[in-house]
C-alpha positions in Angstrom: -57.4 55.3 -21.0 -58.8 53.4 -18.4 -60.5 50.1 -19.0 -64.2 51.5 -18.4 -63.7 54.8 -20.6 -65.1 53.0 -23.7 -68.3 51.8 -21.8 -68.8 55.2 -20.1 -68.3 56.9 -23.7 -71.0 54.3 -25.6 -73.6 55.3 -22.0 -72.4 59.0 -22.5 -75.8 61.0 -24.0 -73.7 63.9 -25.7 -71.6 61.3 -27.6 -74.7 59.7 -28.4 -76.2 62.5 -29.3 -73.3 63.4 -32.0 -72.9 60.3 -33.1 -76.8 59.5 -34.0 -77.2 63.2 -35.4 -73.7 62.8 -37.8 -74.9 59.4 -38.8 -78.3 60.7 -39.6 -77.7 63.4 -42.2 -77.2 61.1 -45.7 -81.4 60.4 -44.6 -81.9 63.8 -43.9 -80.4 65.0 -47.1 -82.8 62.3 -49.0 -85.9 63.8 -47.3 -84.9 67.4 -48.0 -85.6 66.7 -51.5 -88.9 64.4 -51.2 -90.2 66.0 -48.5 -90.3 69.2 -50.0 -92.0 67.1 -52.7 -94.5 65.7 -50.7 -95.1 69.2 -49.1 -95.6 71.0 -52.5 -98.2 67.7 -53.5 -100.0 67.9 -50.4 -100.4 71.9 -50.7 -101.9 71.3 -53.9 -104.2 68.8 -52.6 -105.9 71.0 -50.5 -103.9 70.6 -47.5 -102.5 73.8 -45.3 -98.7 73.6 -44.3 -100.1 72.8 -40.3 -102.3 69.8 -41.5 -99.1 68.8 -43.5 -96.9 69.1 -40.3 -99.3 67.5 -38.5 -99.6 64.6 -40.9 -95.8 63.8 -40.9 -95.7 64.0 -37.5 -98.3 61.7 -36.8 -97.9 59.4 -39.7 -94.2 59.5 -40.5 -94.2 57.2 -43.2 -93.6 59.1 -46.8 -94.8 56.4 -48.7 -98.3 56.3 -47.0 -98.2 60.1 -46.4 -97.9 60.0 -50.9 -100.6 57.0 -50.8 -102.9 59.0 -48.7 -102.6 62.2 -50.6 -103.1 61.1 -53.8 -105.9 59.1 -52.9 -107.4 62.0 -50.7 -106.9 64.0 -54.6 -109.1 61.0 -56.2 -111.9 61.3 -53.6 -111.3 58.1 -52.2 -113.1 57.4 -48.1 -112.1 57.0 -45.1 -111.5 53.1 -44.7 -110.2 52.7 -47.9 -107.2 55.4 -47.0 -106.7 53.7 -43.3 -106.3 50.5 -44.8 -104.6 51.1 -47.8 -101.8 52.9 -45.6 -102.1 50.1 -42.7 -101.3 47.8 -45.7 -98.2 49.6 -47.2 -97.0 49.9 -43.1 -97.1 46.4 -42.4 -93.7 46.1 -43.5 -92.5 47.8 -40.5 -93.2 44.8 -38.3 -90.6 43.0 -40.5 -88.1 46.1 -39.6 -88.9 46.5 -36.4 -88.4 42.3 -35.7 -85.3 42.4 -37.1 -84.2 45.5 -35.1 -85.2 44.1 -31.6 -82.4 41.8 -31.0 -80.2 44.7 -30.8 -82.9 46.1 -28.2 -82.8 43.5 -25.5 -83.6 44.9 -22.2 -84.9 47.9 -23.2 -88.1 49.6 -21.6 -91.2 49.8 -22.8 -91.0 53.7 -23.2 -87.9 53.9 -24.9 -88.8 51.1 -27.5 -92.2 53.1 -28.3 -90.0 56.3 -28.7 -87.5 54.3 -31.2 -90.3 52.3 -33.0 -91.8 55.7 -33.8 -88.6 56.7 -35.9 -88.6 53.6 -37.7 -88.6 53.8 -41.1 -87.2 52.1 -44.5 -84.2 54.6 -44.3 -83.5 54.7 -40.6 -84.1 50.9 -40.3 -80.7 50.4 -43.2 -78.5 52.4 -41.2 -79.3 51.4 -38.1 -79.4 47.7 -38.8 -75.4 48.4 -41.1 -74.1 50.3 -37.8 -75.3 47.5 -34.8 -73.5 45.2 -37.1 -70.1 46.9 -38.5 -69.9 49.7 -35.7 -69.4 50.7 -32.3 -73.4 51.2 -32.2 -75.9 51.6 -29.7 -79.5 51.7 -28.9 -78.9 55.6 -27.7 -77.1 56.7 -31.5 -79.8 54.6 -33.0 -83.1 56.7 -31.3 -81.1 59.7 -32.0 -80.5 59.2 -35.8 -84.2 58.4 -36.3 -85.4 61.4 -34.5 -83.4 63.6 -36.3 -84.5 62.4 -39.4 -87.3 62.7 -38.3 -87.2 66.4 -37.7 -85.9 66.6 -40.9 -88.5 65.2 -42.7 -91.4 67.5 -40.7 -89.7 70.5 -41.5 -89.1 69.8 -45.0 -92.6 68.9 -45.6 -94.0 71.9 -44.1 -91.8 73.9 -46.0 -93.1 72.3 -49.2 -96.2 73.4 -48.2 -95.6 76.9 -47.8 -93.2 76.7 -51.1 -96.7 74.9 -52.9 -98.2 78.5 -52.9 -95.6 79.7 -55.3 -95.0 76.8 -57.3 -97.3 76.2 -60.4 -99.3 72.8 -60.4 -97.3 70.1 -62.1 -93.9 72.6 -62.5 -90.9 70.8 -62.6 -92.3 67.2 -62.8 -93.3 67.2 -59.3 -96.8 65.7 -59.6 -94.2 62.9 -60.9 -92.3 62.4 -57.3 -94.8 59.8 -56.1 -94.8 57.6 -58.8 -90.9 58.2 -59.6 -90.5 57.6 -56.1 -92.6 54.1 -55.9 -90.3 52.9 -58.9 -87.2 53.2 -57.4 -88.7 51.3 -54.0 -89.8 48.5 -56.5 -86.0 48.3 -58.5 -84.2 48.3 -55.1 -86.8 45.3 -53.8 -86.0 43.3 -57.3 -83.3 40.5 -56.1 -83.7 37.8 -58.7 -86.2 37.1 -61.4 -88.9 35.7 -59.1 -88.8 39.8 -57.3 -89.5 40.5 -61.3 -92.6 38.1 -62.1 -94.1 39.2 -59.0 -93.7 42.6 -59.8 -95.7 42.2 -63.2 -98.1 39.8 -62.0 -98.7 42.8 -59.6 -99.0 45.6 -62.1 -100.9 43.6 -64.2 -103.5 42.4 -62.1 -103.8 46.1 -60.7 -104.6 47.4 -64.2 -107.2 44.6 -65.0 -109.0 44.9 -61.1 -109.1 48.6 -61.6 -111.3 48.2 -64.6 -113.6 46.0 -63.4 -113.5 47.2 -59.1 -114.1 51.0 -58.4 -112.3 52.9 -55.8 -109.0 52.1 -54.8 -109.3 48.5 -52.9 -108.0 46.9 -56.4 -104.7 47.8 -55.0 -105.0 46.4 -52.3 -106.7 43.1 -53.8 -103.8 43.2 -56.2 -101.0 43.5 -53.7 -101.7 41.0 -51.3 -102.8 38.3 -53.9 -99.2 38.6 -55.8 -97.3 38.6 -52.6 -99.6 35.5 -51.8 -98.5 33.7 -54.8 -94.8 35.1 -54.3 -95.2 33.2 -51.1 -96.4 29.5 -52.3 -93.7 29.5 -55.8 -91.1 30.6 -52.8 -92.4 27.4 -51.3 -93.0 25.1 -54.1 -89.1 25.2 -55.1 -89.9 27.4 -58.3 -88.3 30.4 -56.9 -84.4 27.9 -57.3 -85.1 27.6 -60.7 -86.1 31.3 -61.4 -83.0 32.3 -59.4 -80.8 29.9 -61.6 -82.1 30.9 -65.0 -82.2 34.7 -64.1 
């Protein structure tokens, strides 16, 4: 092999190509099942399979997509929807930071077409793979596109599937909040994670009494990450750590 043929093999599209799409299907087999979840949900909320495509495509964040839905199911407006999803996205700048050291020198059009694929799922694989494998920024755009696909078909096809499928068969009216649970274990790290957590829930239940609509979660959300943030500060978070 001459010296350059591993360079011209990492620049090399196809291998790209093949690389990003084989490194791409454990996501793709993850959204098969929850987007077909979130399609059969949305069906039932009164969305038709092409406003459902359309939504993934656009939006492309399953968490929000869930949000959005079930609030669009309660009746909640307009604002309250953008923001509560803005909210629940911000987290992506925190992805997206991480993941631009491994983008240096990239242009402007290809970062926009990578930061669109960015999500929780794309962002661990891409992030393990720059760091333990013979990775680049061309396998990278490739495995978040085809997840990407992946998930847009699978919704749609939930939504078509929705007309056939009872409302609440097979626990499915359960995948959002099954699905929010196991995003809040994984987040848990010590027992600070945990206080947080109920401070959270807590304060959700209480503001929901008292607040109508749905800006108690929001309310709730930021103020117990705000308080994560100054016991993180204050030292108390040590102690947690060394009595969890």
């Amino acid at each position: 092999m001459r010296p350059g043929d591993s360079q011209e093999k990492r620049n090399d599209w196809p291998h790209a190509i093949r690389d990003g799409m084989l490194g791409a299907w454990p996501i793709c087999l993850g959204y098969l099942a929850i987007g077909l979840a979130f399609g059969v949900i949305a069906q039932k909320a009164g969305l038709h399979p092409l406003e459902i495509g359309c939504m993934s495509l656009l939006v492309y964040a399953g968490s929000s997509q869930f949000i959005a839905v079930s609030m669009l199911s309660a009746g909640a407006g307009f604002f309250a929807i953008v923001i509560t999803t803005f909210t629940v996205n911000l987290r992506h700048l925190l992805m997206s930071s991480s993941l631009s050291i491994y983008l240096r020198g990239l242009s402007h059009g290809w970062l926009s077409a990578f930061a669109y694929g960015v999500t929780d799922e794309s962002f661990a694989l891409n992030v393990a793979n720059f760091r333990e494998r013979d990775w680049d920024w061309r396998r990278a755009l490739v495995l978040n596109h085809t997840a990407n696909l992946a998930w847009i078909g699978s919704t749609v096809a939930g939504g078509y599937g929705g007309q056939f499928i009872p409302a609440g068969a097979f626990g499915i009216d359960y995948a959002l909040v099954a699905m929010f649970i196991c995003l809040l274990i994984f987040q848990i790290r010590g027992a600070l994670y945990l206080v947080i957590a109920l401070i959270s829930g807590i304060a959700a239940v209480l503001l929901s009494i008292c607040i109508p609509g749905n800006a108690y979660i929001i309310i709730a959300s930021t103020a117990a990450a705000t308080l994560g943030v100054l016991l993180k500060r204050s030292g108390l978070s040590r102690k947690l750590g060394e009595s969890s």
